[in-house]
Phi, psi and omega in degrees: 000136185239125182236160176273179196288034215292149183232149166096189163005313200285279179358314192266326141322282179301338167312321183278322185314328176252331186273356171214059165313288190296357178269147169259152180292303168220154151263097195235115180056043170095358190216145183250142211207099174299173190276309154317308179282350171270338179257002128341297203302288188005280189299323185289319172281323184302335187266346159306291157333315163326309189286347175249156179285008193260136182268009183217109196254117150307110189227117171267168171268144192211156191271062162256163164267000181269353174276337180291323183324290191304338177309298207272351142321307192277334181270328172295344175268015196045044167258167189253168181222151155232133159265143199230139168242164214270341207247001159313182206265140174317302180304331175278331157334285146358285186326282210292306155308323194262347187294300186327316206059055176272146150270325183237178204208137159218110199235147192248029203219172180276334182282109191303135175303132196295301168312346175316099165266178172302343191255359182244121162275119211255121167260108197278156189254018171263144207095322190291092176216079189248160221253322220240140192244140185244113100133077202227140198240167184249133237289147169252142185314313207295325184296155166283155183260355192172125170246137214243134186250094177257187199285099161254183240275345191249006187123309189282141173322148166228145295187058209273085169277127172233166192283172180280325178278324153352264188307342169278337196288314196280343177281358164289325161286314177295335152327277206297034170273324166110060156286142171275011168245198202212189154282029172250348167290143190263145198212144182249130184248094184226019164223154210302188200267319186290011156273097211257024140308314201297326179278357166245000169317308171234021166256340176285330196281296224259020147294324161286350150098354185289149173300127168268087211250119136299137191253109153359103194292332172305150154078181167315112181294335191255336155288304162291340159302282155351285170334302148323301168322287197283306202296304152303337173050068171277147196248359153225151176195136177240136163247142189267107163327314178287034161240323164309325188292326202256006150271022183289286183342302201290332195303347182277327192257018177245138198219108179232082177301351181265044141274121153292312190229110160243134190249139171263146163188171128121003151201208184280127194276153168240149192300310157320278211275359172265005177273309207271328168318325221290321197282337178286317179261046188290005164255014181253154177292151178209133181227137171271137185256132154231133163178148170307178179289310193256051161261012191060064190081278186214123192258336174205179207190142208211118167263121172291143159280163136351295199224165166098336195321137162296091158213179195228125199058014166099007167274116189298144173325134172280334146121240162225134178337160184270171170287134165103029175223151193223130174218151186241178172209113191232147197280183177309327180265023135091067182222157201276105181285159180272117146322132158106001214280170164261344163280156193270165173231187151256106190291120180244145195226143152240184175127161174299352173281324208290120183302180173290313205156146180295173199268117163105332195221111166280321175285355201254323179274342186276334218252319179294318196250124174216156163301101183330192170254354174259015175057066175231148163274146191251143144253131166271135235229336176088004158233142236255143181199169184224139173240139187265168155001315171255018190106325199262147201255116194276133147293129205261327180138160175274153215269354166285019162265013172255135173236162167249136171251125159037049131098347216225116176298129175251128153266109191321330173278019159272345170258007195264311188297311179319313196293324208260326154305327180277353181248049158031037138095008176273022168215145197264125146262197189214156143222115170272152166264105217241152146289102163279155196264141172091002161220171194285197199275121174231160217246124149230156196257144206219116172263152192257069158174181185227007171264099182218208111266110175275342168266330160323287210307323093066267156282345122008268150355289301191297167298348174236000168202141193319160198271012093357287215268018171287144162276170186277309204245156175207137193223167199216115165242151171289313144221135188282119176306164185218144165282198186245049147232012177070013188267144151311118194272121202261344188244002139309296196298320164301346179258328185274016176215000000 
């Protein structure tokens, strides 16, 4: 078997394919997939795959072990992979393929991608277990390994590529965070692959010879994670607050003493409610994780104490740079706010995880990537913060999450914090702001129930902040959507009230 020279992250992968062939790899529905029958699927799609010229591979996503298999193919062939899901809207598929230039689809189900066209071939990877890899090129640091397509601002997907070199910079920096495991760890995957948590989710586990559990598309998504959790008794795991919030009910009967490590990511953590978990996890470490996409997953890190947390409106601290990242904080005319200062900036990040540019969209990367005042290139992230006194970057809120009310700037997440002290943090709110035409910004407020007292809460309200920062309207749903990165989806709810 021949393999090309890889260097970082990969490397280290294929290295476990051999020194722990007999450990398993993943948990996917219920069946355990050693490390050996995984790097079979591997080798087997990579010597397929191999053979064509095209450098940008379509996957779609399925809760398989032949979509990680294709995942880790495309990448041992030095091609970049995007991922497509099945259960998006066509058009955006559509998009998202045609933004790419995929040719080929590589899918692990009976079911056909609804995108296949006569010019795209659609491959299925199940079965495929050949040993030997033939005419595998040699991969360059520079190329992408995966390009992640999120939501922009005008509708159309926009295109995040990052490079090999991107992803070896952040597994060196997430190294030097001091994880404490091995290969006897059980490690949890539980968002979805177009989402890019989902990627150090299982590619940091199996660098490491450790076990992967997936969480089941069937059924209850947060039910089944707990479940997992507790039944397997897994020792490390990152989680979407908001997924935490709706295991709230639960927090008394759920108890997982082999967690080591629980990492919070992918939005703003609240304090409070990683205050009250402590007891379902009393032997783990718990770190808030942060970072854009396009910054490569996660650029800094904050270890929640017990006690004492650093947040700001009940948002937990954002931490410190990762190693090789560099941030500044800067105002709207882009002059440098002073660290320990109380005013906020715009957390600008540089370093070697910061992509090149978006795929594709030059004007869009000139307004996102700008030069420093130390000629170092910045991504401006669009988010708002302050570092305190040690070092560490208080998270402030996002800055389209500031309006002007009758002239007076508002941070919507201060009213968010008010609103969730009256409900003692056992309700996720919101506040949108909406325009009606021919008047200013007017604020409603979206409780995630429907049992409430609206004049109560009102005065409440009322009573804890000036009449500016009062909402107009106040409204109650039972559950609040999520997006497919587990985040509160905010322009669903903009849609629904």
């Amino acid at each position: 078997m021949t393999k090309q020279k890889n260097k970082g992250m990969l490397e280290y992968i294929w290295n476990a394919f051999d020194v722990y062939s007999e450990h398993n790899a993943f948990f996917i529905e219920g069946k355990y997939y050693t490390y050996r029958q995984l790097s079979l699927k591997v080798y087997g799609i990579a010597t397929l795959i191999s053979g064509y010229q095209d450098k940008i591979i379509g996957i779609v996503a399925e809760n398989k072990v032949e979509t990680y298999a294709s995942i880790l193919a495309v990448l041992l062939c030095g091609k970049t992979y995007v991922i497509l899901h099945p259960d998006y809207p066509k058009e955006r598929n559509e998009n998202i393929t045609r933004q790419a230039g995929i040719k080929i689809i590589l899918h692990c189900s009976e079911r056909v991608f609804p995108e296949t066209t006569s010019c795209i071939e659609s491959i299925c990877t199940n079965d495929l277990q050949k040993e030997y890899i033939h005419n595998i090129t040699e991969v360059n640091e520079n190329g992408y390994a995966y390009i992640i397509f999120t939501s922009g601002s005008t509708g159309e997907p926009k295109g995040v590529p990052i490079s090999r070199q991107n992803l070896n910079a952040f597994y060196t920096a997430y190294n030097h965070l001091g994880w404490e495991i091995d290969e006897t760890d059980r490690m949890l995957q539980m968002f979805e692959l177009t989402f890019d948590v989902s990627i150090v989710s299982f590619l940091y586990p199996l660098t490491l010879g450790a076990c992967v559990y997936t969480v089941s598309h069937e059924g209850i998504k947060y039910l089944n994670i707990i479940e997992i959790m507790e039944r397997y008794k897994l020792t490390f795991a990152a989680i979407s607050p908001s997924l935490l919030q709706l295991l709230l009910p639960y927090f008394t009967e759920i108890y997982l003493p082999n967690l080591k490590y629980l990492i919070v990511t992918a939005e703003a953590s609240n304090a409070k409610l990683l205050s009250d978990f402590r007891r379902c996890a009393p032997n783990a470490t718990f770190i808030n994780l942060y970072g854009p996409t396009e910054s490569t997953i996660y650029c800094t890190a904050y270890t929640i104490p017990p006690t004492g947390c650093k947040h700001h409106n009940g948002m937990i601290a954002i931490g410190k740079p990762f190693y090789g990242i560099k941030v500044c904080l800067m105002n709207e005319e882009g002059k440098p706010v002073p660290f320990n200062a109380e005013q906020a900036g715009e957390l600008w990040v540089s370093g070697k995880q910061v992509m090149k540019g978006y795929w594709k969209a030059p004007e869009k990367s000139e307004i996102a990537l700008v030069k420093g005042l130390d000629g170092n290139i910045y991504y401006k992230t669009g988010d708002l913060c302050r570092i305190d006194e040690e070092g560490d970057i208080i998270y402030c809120g996002r800055k389209d999450y500031q309006v002007k009310v009758q002239g007076f700037r508002i941070e919507l997440s201060e009213i968010e914090y008010v609103v969730k002290k009256y409900f003692n943090d056992q309700h996720n709110a919101v506040v949108i702001p909406k325009y009606p035409e021919g008047r200013g910004c007017e604020l409603h407020l979206v409780i995630e129930d429907t049992e409430f007292n609206k004049k109560a809460l009102h005065e409440y309200i009322c009573s804890k902040l000036p009449i500016y920062m009062v909402p107009k309207y106040i409204h109650g749903i039972a559950n609040f959507p999520l997006n497919t990165s587990n985040k509160i989806d905010r322009r669903k709810i903009h849609e629904l009230i």
